[in-house]
C-alpha positions as CSV (number, residue, x, y, z in Angstrom):
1,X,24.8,73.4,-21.4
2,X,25.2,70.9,-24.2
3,X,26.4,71.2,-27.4
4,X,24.7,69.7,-30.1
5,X,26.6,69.1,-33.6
6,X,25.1,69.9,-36.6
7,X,24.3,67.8,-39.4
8,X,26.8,67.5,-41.9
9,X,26.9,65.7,-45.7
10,X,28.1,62.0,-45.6
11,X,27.5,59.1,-47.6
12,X,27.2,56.9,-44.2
13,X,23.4,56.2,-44.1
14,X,21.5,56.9,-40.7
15,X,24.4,58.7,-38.8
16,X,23.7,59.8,-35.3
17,X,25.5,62.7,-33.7
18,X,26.0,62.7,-29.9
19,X,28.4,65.1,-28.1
20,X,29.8,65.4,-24.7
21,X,30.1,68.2,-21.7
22,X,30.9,66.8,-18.4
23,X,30.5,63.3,-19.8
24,X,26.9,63.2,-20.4
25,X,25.8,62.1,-23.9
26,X,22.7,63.1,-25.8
27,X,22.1,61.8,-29.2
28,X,19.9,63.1,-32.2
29,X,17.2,60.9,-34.6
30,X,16.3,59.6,-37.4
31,X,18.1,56.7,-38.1
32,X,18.6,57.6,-41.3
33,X,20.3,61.2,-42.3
34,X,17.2,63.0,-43.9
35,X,14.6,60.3,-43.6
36,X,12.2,61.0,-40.9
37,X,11.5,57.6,-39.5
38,X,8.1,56.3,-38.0
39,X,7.4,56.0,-34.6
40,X,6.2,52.4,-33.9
41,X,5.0,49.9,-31.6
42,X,8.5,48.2,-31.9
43,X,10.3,51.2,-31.2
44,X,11.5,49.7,-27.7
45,X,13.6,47.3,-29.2
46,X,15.1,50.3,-31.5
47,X,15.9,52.0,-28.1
48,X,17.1,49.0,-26.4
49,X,19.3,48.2,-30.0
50,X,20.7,51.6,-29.4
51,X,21.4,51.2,-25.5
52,X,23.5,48.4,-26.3
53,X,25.4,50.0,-29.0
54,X,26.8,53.2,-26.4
55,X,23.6,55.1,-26.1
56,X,20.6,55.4,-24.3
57,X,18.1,58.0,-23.6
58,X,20.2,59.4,-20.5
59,X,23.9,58.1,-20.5
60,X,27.0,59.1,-18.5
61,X,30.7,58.6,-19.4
62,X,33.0,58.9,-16.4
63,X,35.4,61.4,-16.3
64,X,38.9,59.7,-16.7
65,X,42.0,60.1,-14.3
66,X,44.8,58.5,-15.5
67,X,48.2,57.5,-15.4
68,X,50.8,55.2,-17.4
69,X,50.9,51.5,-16.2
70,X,47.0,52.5,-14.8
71,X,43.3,51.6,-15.8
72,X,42.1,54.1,-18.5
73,X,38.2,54.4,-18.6
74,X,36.7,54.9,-22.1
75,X,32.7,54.2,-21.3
76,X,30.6,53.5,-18.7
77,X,27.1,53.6,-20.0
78,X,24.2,52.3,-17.5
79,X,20.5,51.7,-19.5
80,X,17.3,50.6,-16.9
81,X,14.7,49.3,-18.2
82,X,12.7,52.1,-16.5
83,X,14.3,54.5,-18.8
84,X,12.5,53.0,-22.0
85,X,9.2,54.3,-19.8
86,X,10.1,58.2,-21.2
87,X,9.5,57.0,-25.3
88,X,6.0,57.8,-26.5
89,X,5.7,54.0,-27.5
90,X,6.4,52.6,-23.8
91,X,4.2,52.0,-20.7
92,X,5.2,51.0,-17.6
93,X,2.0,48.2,-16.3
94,X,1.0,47.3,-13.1
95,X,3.1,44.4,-12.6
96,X,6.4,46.7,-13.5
97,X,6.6,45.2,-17.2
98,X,7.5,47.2,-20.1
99,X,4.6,47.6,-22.3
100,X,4.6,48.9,-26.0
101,X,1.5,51.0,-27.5
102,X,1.3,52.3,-31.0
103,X,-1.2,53.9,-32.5
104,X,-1.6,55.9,-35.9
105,X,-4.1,56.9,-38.3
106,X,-4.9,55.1,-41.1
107,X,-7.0,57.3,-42.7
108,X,-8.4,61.2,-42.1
109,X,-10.0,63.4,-44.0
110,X,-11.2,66.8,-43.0
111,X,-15.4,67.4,-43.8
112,X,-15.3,70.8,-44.2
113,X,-12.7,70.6,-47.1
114,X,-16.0,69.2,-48.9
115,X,-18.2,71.7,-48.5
116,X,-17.7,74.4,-51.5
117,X,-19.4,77.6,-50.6
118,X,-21.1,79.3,-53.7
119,X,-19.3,81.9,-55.9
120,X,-21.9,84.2,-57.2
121,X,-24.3,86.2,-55.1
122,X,-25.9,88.6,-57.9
123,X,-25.1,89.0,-61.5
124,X,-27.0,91.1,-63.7
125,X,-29.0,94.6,-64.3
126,X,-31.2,96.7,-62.3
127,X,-33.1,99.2,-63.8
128,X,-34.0,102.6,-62.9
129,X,-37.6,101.8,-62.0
130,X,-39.1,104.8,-63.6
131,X,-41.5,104.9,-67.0
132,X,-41.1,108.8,-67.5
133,X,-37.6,110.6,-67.0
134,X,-37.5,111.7,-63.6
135,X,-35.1,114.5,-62.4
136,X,-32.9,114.4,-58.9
137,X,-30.9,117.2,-57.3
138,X,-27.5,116.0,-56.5
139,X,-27.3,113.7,-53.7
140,X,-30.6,112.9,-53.5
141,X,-31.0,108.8,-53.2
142,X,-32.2,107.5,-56.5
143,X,-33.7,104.4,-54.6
144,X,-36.3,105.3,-52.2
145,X,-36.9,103.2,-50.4
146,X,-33.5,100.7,-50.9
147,X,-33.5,98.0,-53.1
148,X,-33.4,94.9,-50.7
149,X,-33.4,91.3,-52.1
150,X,-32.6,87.7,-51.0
151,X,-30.3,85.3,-52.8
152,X,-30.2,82.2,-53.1
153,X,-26.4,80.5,-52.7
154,X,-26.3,77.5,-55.0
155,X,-24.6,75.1,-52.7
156,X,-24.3,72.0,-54.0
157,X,-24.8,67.9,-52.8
158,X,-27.8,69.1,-51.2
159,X,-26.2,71.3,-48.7
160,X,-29.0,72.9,-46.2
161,X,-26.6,75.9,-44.5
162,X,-28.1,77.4,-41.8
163,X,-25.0,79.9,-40.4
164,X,-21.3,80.4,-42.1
165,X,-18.3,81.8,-40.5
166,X,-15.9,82.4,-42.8
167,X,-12.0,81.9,-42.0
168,X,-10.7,83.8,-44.8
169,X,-11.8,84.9,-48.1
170,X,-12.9,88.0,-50.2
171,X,-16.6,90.0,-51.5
172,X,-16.1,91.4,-55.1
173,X,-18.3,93.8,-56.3
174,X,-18.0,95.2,-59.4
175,X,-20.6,98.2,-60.7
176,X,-21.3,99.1,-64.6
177,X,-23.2,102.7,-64.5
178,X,-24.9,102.8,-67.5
179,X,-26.8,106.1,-67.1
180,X,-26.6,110.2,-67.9
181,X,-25.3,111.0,-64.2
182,X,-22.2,109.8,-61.7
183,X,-24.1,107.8,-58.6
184,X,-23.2,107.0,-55.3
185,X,-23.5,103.0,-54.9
186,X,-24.1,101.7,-51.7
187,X,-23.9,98.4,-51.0
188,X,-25.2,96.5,-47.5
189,X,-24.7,92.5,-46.6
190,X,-27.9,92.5,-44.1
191,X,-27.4,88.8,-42.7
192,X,-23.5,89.6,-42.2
193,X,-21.8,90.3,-38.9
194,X,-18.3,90.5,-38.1
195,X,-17.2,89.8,-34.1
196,X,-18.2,93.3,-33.3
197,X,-21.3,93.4,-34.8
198,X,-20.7,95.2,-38.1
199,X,-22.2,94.1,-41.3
200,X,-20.4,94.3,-44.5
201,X,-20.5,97.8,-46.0
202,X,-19.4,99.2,-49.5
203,X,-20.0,102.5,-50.7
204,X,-18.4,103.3,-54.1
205,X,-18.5,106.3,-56.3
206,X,-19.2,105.3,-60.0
207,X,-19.0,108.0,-62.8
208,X,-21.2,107.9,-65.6
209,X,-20.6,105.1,-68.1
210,X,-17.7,103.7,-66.3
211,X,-16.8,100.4,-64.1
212,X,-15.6,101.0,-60.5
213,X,-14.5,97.6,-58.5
214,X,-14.3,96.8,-54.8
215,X,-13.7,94.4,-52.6
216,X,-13.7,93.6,-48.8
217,X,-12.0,91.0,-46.8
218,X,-14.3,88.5,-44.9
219,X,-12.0,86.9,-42.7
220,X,-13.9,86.5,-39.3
221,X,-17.6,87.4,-40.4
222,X,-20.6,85.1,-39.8
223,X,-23.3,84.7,-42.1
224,X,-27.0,84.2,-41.2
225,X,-28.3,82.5,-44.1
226,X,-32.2,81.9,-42.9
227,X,-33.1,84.7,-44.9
228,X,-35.5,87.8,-43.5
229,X,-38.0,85.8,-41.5
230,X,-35.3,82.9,-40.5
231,X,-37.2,80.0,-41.9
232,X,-35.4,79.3,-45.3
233,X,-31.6,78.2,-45.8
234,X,-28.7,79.2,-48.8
235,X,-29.8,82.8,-48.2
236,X,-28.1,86.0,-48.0
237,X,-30.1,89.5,-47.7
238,X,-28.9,92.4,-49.4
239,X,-29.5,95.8,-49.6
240,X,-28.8,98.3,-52.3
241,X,-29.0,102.3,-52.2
242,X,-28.1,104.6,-55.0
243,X,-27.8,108.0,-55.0
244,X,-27.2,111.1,-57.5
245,X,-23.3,111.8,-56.6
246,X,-23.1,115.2,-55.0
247,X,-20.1,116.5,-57.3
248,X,-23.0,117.2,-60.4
249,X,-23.5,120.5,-61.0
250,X,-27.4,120.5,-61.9
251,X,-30.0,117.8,-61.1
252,X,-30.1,114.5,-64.0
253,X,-32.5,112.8,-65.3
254,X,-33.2,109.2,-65.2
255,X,-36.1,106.4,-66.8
256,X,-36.0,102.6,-67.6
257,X,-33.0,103.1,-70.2
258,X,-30.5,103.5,-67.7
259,X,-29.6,100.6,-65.5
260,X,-26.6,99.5,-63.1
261,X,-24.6,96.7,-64.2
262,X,-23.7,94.2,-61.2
263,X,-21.6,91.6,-60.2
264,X,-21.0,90.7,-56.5
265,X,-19.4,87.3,-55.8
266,X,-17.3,85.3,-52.9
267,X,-13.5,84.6,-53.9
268,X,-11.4,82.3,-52.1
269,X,-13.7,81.3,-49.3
270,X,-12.2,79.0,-46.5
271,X,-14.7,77.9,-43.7
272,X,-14.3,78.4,-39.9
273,X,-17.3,77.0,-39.0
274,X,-20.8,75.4,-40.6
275,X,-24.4,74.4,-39.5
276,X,-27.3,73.3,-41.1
277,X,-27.9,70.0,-43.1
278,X,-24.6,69.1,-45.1
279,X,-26.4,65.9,-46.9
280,X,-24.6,62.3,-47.7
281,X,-21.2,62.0,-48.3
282,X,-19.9,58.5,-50.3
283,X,-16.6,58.4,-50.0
284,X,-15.0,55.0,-52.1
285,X,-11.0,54.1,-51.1
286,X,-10.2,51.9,-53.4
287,X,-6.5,50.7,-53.6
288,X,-4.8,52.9,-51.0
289,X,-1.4,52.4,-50.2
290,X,0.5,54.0,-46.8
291,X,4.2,53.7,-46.5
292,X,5.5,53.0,-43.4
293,X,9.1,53.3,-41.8
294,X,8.1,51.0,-38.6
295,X,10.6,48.7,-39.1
296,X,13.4,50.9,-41.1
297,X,16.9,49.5,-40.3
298,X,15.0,45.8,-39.7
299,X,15.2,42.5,-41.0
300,X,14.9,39.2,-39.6
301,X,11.7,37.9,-37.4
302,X,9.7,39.4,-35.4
303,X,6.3,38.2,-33.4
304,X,3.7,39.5,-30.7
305,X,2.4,36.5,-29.2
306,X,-0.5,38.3,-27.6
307,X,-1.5,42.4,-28.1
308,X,-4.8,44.5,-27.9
309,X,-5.7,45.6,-31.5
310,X,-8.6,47.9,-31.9
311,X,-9.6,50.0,-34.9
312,X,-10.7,53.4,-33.7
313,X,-13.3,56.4,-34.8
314,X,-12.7,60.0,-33.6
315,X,-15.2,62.0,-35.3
316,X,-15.3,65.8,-34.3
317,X,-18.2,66.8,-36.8
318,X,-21.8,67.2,-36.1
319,X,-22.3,64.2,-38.6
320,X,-22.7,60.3,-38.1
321,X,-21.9,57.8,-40.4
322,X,-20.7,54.2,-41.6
323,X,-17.9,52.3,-42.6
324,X,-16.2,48.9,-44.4
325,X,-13.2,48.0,-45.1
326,X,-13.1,45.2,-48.1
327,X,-9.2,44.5,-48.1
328,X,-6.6,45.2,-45.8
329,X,-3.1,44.0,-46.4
330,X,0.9,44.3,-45.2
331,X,3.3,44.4,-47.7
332,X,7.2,43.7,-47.5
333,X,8.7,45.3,-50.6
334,X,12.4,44.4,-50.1
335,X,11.4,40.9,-49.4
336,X,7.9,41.0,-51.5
337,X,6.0,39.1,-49.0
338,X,2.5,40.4,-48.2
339,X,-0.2,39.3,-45.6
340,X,-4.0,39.8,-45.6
341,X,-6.1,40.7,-43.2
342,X,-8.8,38.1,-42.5
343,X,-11.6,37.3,-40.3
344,X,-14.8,38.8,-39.4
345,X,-13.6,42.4,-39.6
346,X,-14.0,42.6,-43.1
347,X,-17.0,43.9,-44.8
348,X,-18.2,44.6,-41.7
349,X,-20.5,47.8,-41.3
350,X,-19.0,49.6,-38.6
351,X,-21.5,52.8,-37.2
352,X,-19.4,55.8,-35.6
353,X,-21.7,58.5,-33.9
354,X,-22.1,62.2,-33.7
355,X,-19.7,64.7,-32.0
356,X,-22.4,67.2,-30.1
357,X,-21.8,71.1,-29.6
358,X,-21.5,71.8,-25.6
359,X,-21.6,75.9,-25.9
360,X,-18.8,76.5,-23.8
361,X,-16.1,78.3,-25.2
362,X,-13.5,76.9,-23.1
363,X,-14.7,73.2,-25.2
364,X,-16.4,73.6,-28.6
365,X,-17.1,70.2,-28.8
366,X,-17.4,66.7,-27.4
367,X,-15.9,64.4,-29.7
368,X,-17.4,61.0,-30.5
369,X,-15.4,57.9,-30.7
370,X,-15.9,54.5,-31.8
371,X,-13.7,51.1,-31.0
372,X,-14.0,48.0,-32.2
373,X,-12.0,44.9,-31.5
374,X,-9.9,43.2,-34.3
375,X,-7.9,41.4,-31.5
376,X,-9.4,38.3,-32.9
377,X,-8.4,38.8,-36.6
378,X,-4.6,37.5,-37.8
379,X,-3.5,41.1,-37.8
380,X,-0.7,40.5,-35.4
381,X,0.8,38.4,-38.4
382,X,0.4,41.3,-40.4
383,X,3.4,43.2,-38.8
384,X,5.4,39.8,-38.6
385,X,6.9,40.4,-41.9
386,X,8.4,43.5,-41.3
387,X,5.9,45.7,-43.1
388,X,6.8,48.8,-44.9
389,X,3.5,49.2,-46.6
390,X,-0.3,49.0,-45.4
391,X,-3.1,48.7,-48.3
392,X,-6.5,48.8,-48.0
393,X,-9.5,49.5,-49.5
394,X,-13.2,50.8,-48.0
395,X,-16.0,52.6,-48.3
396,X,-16.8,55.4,-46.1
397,X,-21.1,56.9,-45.6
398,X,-21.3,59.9,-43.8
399,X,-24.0,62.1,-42.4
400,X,-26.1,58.7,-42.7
401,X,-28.7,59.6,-40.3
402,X,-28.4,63.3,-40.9
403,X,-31.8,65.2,-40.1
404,X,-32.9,67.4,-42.9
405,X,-35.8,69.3,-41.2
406,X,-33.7,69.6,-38.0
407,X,-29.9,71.0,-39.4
408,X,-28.2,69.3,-36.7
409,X,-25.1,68.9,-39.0
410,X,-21.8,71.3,-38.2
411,X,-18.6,71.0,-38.4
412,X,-15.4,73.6,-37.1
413,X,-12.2,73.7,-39.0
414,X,-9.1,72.1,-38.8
415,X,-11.7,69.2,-37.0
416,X,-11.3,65.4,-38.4
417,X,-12.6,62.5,-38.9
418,X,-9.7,59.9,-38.5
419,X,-9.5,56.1,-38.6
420,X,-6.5,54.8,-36.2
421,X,-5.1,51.7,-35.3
422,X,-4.7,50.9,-31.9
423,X,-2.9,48.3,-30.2
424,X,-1.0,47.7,-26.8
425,X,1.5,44.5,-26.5
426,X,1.6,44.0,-22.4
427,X,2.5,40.1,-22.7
428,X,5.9,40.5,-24.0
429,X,7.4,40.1,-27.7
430,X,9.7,37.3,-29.6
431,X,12.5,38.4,-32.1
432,X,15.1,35.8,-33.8
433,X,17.8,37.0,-35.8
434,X,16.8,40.8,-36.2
435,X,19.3,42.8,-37.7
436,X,20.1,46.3,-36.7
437,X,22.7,48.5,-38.3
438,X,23.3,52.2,-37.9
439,X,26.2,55.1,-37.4
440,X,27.0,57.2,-34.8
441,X,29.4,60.5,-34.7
442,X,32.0,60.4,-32.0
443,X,33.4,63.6,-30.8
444,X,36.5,62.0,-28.7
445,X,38.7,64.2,-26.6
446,X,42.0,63.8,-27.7
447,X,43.4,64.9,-24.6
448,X,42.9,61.8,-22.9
449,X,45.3,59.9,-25.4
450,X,47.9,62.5,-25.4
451,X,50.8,60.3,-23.7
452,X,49.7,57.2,-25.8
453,X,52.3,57.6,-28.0
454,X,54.5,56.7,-24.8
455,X,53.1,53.3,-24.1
456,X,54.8,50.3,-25.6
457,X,51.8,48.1,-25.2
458,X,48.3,47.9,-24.2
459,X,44.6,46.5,-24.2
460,X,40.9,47.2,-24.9
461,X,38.4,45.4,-23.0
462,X,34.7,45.7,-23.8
463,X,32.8,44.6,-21.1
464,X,28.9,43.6,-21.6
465,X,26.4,43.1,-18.4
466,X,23.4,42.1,-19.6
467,X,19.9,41.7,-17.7
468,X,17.8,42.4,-20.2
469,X,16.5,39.0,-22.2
470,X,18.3,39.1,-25.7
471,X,21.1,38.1,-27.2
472,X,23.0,39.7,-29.4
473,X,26.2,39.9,-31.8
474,X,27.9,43.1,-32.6
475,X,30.1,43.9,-35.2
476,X,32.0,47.6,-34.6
477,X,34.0,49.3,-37.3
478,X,35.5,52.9,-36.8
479,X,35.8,55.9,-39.3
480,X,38.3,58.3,-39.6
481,X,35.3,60.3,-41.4
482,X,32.6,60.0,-43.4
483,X,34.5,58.9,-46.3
484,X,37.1,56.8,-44.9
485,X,36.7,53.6,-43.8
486,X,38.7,52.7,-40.5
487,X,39.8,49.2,-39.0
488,X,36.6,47.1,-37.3
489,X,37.3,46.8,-33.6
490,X,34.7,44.2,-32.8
491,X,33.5,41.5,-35.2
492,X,30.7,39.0,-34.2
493,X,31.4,39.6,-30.8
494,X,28.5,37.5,-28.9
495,X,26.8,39.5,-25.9
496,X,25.9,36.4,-23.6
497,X,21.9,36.4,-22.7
498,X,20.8,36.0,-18.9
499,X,18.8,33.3,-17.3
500,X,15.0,33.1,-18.3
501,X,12.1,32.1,-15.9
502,X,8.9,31.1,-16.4
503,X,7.4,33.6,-15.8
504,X,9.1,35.1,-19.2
505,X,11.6,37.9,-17.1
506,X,15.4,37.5,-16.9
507,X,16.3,36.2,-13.1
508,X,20.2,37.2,-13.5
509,X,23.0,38.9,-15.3
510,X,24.9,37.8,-18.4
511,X,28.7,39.4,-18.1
512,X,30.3,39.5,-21.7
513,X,33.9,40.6,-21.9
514,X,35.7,41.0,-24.7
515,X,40.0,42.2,-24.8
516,X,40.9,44.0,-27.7
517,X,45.3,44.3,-27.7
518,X,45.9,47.8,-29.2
519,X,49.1,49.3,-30.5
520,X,50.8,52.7,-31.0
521,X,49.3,52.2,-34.6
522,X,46.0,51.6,-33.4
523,X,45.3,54.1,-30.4
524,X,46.7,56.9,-32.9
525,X,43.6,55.7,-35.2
526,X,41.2,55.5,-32.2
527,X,42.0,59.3,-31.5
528,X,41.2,60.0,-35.3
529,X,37.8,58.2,-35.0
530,X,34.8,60.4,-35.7
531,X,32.3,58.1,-36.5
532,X,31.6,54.3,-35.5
533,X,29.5,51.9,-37.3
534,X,27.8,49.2,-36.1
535,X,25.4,46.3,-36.5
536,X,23.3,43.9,-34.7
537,X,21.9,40.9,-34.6
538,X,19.1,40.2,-32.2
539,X,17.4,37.1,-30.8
540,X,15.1,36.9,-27.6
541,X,16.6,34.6,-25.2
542,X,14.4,31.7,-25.3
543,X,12.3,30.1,-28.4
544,X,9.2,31.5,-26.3
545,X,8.7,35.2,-25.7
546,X,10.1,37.0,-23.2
547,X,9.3,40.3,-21.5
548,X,11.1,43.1,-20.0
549,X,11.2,44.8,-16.6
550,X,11.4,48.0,-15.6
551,X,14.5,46.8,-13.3
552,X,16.6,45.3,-15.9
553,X,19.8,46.8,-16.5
554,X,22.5,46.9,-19.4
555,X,25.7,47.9,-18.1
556,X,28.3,48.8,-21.0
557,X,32.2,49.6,-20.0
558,X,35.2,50.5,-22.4
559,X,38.4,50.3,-20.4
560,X,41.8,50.7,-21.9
561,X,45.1,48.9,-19.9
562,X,48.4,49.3,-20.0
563,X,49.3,46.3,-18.3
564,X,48.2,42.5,-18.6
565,X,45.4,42.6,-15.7
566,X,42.1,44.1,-15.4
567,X,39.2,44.0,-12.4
568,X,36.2,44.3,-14.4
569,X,33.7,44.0,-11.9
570,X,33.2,47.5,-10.8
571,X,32.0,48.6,-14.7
């Protein structure tokens, strides 16, 4: 079982922890300590920028066995190109390339946020319907037959609602008995239901010339709002029944002076699920800003010589609609460069369709979605510049071709309708001078250097095979803690780049080695290390682009000798 490290307070910026059981290293994201970072389309080269620094998703460090005057392995670390496969943001294509995807949403909003369902249901008097006092024994109904009436819910935006189911919310009633005798109020929601079939139901005492109050929770009930004869909308049928309470000791009399007071109303209503007619929804997005952490870490240049950009539609309402966007722009704020979007794209009306009910429980609904192409806009320039904000501006219709006399509008919670970008690199990527800096946490076992103290001299080698197509130079520094800086073991230390072909893959393997004379001084600092920083600087091996295969390999070895020889090639 491994044993992760918790987080602890440091004024390093992006640390990584990693620890160690049997040699195998695991580390823990973000780059940065608190700053949850973006997944991007670029993310590979994060990976492989990691890889080369001492960690990969899956790395093994070989257990030492050593003697004085012997070969002392430190690392052995072995990265496939295969491995990058297991990110979210890889794909492994037919031809055994390494392709990056990224996708995210650009906008969402949620429909049924916008439909607010009426307050009030009934507010005012109802009078005992009687010209000349009329006596009742006690608990003889007053009403006879019940007081039934339909109400109209003012929805508003020219909402036509059919059926309701109601997520969570409360019925208020409230009851003024402005007569001579205490009554029995009952109080029936005909077009209500909850899943077992039970209708709401409030029965109240209310003494004479006094307020009683109730309420009932709603969470889970359907509403039938087509009224008695299902042919209207925006109704609810109620029902109300008085009664002479039973507790009076001698019938009462009542006439048109004496009336109830009422109030019922919804509170707090969230909807599970709406049908009807919801009318036309303008939605104007004017100025919108998105940050973005897709290239945190990142400067330097980076280019996609050929990618699959799509703008995509998922709609999982009952409603159609339309779309344009009139800007769309990246913006660089640490270097203030920004790119806009051009071409055909803009101010384009873009139609997304209906999601449809299917009636199976299993699958409420099929969802509808939309792509267009915006391969042929300048958009891959857009991300060029290193982006860490997207702005834009557009102007969304919805329920355009909504029917009215049909109510074929409905929407479930927690549904959406999103906007994402879309795009898929399979032809490879170019990157000059990117520069990549982070921290990680060693956990060292001391053990191993417990007879260094005992050597008189000896030497670190750092040794580099490289198949995947990059260059890079490193700069290492070690820290006694997160507070102390510690000497730099490797500065601009150039990891060679192998052989390109034409057909943009590496055909061989660079081998980079790099001897690092230590002393007593030094090896007692190395076993005080606990965290190592480090930075990059990345170019693609050619001025063309290159691409990555599943079969390319990074080797990485640490070795530590106490003599003047070393045999490298088994790291």
């Amino acid at each position: 079982m491994k044993k992760e490290i918790k987080n602890q307070q440091s004024r390093i910026p992006g640390i990584h922890y990693f620890t160690k059981n049997n040699y195998n290293i695991r580390f823990k994201y973000p780059f940065n300590a608190g700053k949850t970072h973006f997944v991007s389309m670029t993310k590979s080269i994060t990976i492989l920028l990691i890889s080369v620094l001492f960690f990969s998703c899956t790395k093994v460090v070989n257990k030492p066995s050593w003697k004085v005057d012997a070969v002392i392995p430190v690392l052995n670390v072995s990265i496939r190109g295969v491995d990058l496969v297991n990110d979210s943001n890889m794909v492994l294509n037919a031809d055994q390339s390494i392709g990056i995807v990224f996708e995210d949403s650009i906008f969402a909003f949620n429909f049924d946020s916008l439909i607010a369902f009426p307050g009030d249901v009934f507010n005012g008097s109802i009078p005992f319907p009687f010209l000349d006092t009329t006596y009742f024994e006690p608990g003889q109904p007053i009403f006879d037959p019940p007081f039934s009436f339909d109400q109209l819910l003012a929805f508003e935006n020219g909402i036509k609602a059919r059926t309701i189911k109601v997520k969570s919310g409360q019925i208020y009633v409230e009851v003024y008995n402005n007569s001579g005798g205490d009554l029995v109020f009952d109080y029936l929601v005909n077009s209500s239901s909850d899943e077992n079939g039970a209708q709401i139901h409030i029965i109240k005492d209310v003494p004479k010339q006094q307020t009683t109050e109730a309420s009932i929770d709603l969470s889970g009930y359907t509403f039938d709002l087509t009224g008695l004869y299902h042919d209207t909308v925006n109704t609810i049928r109620n029902t109300i029944a008085v009664a002479l309470a039973e507790n009076e000791p001698e019938a009462v009399g009542f006439s048109l002076n004496d009336t109830l007071a009422i109030q019922i109303k919804f509170q707090n209503m969230e909807l599970e699920y709406g049908e009807g007619y919801f009318g036309q929804k303008d939605l104007v997005l004017d100025n919108q800003s998105i940050d973005i952490n897709l290239f945190d870490n990142f400067s330097g240049t980076f280019q996609i010589p050929q990618a699959e950009v799509y703008l995509q539609a998922i709609n999982e309402y009952g409603i159609d609609g339309r779309f344009n966007i009139s800007s769309f722009s990246a913006t660089n704020t640490q270097t203030n460069e920004s790119i806009s979007l051009e071409g055909a794209v803009l101010d384009s009306s873009f139609y997304f369709g209906s999601a449809t009910e299917t009636g199976h429980l299993e699958y409420l609904i099929n969802r509808d979605t939309s792509v267009w192409d915006f391969s042929q806009s300048n958009i891959l320039n857009l991300f060029g510049i290193l982006p860490d904000k997207l702005n834009f501006s557009a102007h969304i219709q919805a329920n355009t071709g909504g029917d009215s006399i049909q109510f074929n509008n409905f929407f479930y919670r927690d549904s959406q309708l999103a906007l994402r970008l879309k795009a898929s690199v399979n032809q490879g990527f170019s990157i000059q001078d990117m520069l990549f800096s982070d921290t990680v946490q060693a956990s060292m076992d001391t053990s191993r250097f417990q007879r260094f103290d005992e050597l008189d001299q000896a030497k670190l080698f750092l040794v580099v095979k490289n198949r995947f197509p990059l260059e890079m130079k490193l700069n290492i520094v070690f820290w006694e803690d997160a507070f102390t800086q510690g000497d730099t073991l490797v500065r601009q230390f150039t990891v060679a780049a192998p052989a390109i072909g034409s057909d943009h893959y590496s055909i061989d393997t660079a081998k980079s080695v790099l001897e690092i004379p230590l002393d007593s001084l030094f090896m007692d600092k190395l076993k005080k290390t606990k965290y190592i920083v480090y930075q990059s600087i990345l170019s693609s091996a050619t001025q063309d682009y290159v691409k990555i295969h599943a079969d390319d390999k990074l080797k990485i070895g640490m070795v530590i000798e106490t003599g003047y020889t070393i045999n490298t090639n088994g790291l």
